[in-house]
N, C-alpha and C positions, 0 to 999 in steps of 0.2 A: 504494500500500500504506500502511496506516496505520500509526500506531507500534504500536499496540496487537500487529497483524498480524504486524508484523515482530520483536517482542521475546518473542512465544510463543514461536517455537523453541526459542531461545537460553534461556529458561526451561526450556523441556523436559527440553533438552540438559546442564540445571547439574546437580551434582552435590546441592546446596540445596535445588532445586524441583523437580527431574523426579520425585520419585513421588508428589509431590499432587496430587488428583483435575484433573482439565480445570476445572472448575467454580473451583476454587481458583487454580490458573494464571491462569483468563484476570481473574481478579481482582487479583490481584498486577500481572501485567502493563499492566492498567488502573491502577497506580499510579506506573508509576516514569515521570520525566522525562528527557527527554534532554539532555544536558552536553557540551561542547565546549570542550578542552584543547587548548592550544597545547605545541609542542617544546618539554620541558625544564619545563614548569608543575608547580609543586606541589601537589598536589592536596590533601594533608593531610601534617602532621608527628607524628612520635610525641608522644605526650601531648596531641595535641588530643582535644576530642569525640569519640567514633564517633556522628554522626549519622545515616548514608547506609551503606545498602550498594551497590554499583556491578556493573555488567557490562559487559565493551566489545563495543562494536559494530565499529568501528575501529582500528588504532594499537596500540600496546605500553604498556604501565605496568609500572614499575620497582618492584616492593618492597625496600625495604631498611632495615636498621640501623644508625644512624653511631653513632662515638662520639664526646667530646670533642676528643678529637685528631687527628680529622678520619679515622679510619679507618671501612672502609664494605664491611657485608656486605653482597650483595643474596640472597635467599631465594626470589624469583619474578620471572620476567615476565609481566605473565598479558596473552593475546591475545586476541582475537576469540573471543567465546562464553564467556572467563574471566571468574570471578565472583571480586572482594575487595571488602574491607573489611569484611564480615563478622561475624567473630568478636567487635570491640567492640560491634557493634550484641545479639546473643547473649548475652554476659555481663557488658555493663552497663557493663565498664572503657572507660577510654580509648584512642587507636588505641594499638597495641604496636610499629607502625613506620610510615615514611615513602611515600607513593604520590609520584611522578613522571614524568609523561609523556613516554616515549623518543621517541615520535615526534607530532604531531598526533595527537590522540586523540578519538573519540568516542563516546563510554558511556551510559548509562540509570544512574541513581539512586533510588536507594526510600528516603522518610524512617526513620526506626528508629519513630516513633509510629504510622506507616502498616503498618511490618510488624506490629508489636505486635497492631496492630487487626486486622491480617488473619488471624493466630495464634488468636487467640480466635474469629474468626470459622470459621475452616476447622480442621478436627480431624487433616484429612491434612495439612497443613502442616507441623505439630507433630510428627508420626511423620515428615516428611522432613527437620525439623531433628535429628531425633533419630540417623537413620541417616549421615547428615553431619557429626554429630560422629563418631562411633565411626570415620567413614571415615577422618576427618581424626586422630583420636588414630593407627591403623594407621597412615597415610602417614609421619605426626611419627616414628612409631616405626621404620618401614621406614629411611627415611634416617637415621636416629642409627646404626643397626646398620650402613649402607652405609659413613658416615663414619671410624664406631670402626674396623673391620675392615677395609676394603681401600684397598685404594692410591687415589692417582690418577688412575693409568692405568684402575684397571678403573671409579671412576666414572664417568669420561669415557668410557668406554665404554655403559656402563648408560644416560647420558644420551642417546649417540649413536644407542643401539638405539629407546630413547621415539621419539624424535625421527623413527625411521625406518619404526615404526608403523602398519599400513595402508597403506603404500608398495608395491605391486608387484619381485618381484627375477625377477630373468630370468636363467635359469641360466647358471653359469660367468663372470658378470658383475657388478662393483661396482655400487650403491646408489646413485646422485647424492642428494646432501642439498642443499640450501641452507638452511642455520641461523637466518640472521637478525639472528647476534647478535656483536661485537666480541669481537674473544680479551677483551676488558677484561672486557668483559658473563659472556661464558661462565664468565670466572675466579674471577668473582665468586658466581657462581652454584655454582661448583663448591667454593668457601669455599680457591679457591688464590689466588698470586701468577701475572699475566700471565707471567712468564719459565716459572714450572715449568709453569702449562699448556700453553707451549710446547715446552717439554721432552718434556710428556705427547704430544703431538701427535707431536712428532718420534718416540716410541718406537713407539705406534698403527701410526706409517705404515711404520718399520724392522720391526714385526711383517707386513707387509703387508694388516693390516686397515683402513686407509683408504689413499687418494691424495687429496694436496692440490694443487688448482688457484688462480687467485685468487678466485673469486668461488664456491667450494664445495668439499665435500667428495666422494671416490668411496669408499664403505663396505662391504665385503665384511660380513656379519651373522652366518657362521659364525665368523670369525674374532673380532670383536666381544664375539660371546657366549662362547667361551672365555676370553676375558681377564676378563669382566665378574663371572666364576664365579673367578677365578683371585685370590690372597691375593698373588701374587708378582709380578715386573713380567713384561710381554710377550715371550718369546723372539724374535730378531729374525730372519726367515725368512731362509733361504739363497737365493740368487739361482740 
């Protein structure tokens, strides 16, 4: 299979480029190269260039925000088939956060002069950067309204439900999840501290909407979804 072969889908599939023409795609696709990142590699820092926009093909990349003082949100992991770095490439600024590779990684990169060209070249392009912003202003705005308003509990749930997604549930029976991601990871993701998302976990599980194993989660999804909807924390089931 060639690269070209193999990086259409995952075009398709982006939220960025699936609704420009075929014709456009396989053009795009015929531009980007393939990159290979090591565990823990930094791929860009905030205030660098946005030269590149990236897709993985492999492996996890960490988005995040530090501060001075060594404090560190992370805002995404994007996986397999995820598209960043993006938005500097878009509107001209420089990156607005940090890429670092959680695990060996291996991505495709498009230059920002190669997009550009392809933009002016393709007219559907252009209409699927356009519809990829507005998606991305909604998502920005859905999670601020998730943040302000509900607990941590019911994020962690909202996240838990994403996550469970085109999953199969078979009645009367928990959800097996495998996550992926380190309470650190998760914590961070969830804009808490490792302890209260532990916290959060233990009330999840005292609600009996998940069981924890070591190496996963069992997630009941009705119960999930009640908290997820819920302003208040979790009632803890009666035994």
């Amino acid at each position: 299979m060639s690269e070209v072969e193999r990086i259409f889908p995952l075009l398709a599939a982006s939220p960025l480029f699936g609704v420009a023409e075929p014709e456009a795609l396989r053009a795009c696709a015929a531009g980007f190269r393939r990159v290979d990142f090591a565990k823990n590699e930094m791929l860009f820092s905030r205030g660098d260039p946005a030269d590149h926009i990236y897709i993985v093909l492999e492996g996890r990349v960490r988005l995040s925000i530090g501060t001075a003082e060594g404090k560190e949100l992370s805002f995404q992991i994007a996986g397999p088939g995820d598209l960043f770095g993006e938005i500097g490439v878009l509107d001209g600024e420089t990156r607005s956060a940090e890429a670092t590779a959680v695990d060996a990684t291996t991505a495709y990169q498009l230059e920002k002069a190669e997009f550009q060209r392809l933009r002016r070249e393709h007219s559907s392009l252009s209409e699927s950067v356009i519809r990829f912003l507005c998606r991305r202003l909604r998502t920005v705005s859905d999670k601020l309204e998730i943040i302000v308003l509900y607990s941590l509990e019911a994020r962690l749930a909202r996240f838990l439900l994403s996550a469970l997604e085109g999953q199969p549930e078979a009645a009367g029976r928990r959800i097996p999840l495998a996550l992926g991601y380190s309470q650190s990871e998760l914590a961070q993701l969830l804009g808490a501290s490792r302890p209260k998302l532990n916290a959060a976990l233990g009330s999840l599980e005292k609600a009996g909407a998940i069981k924890r194993t070591q190496d996963r989660l069992f997630c009941d999804r009705a119960l999930l979804t009640n908290i997820a909807e819920s302003e208040g924390p979790p009632a803890v089931r009666k035994q």
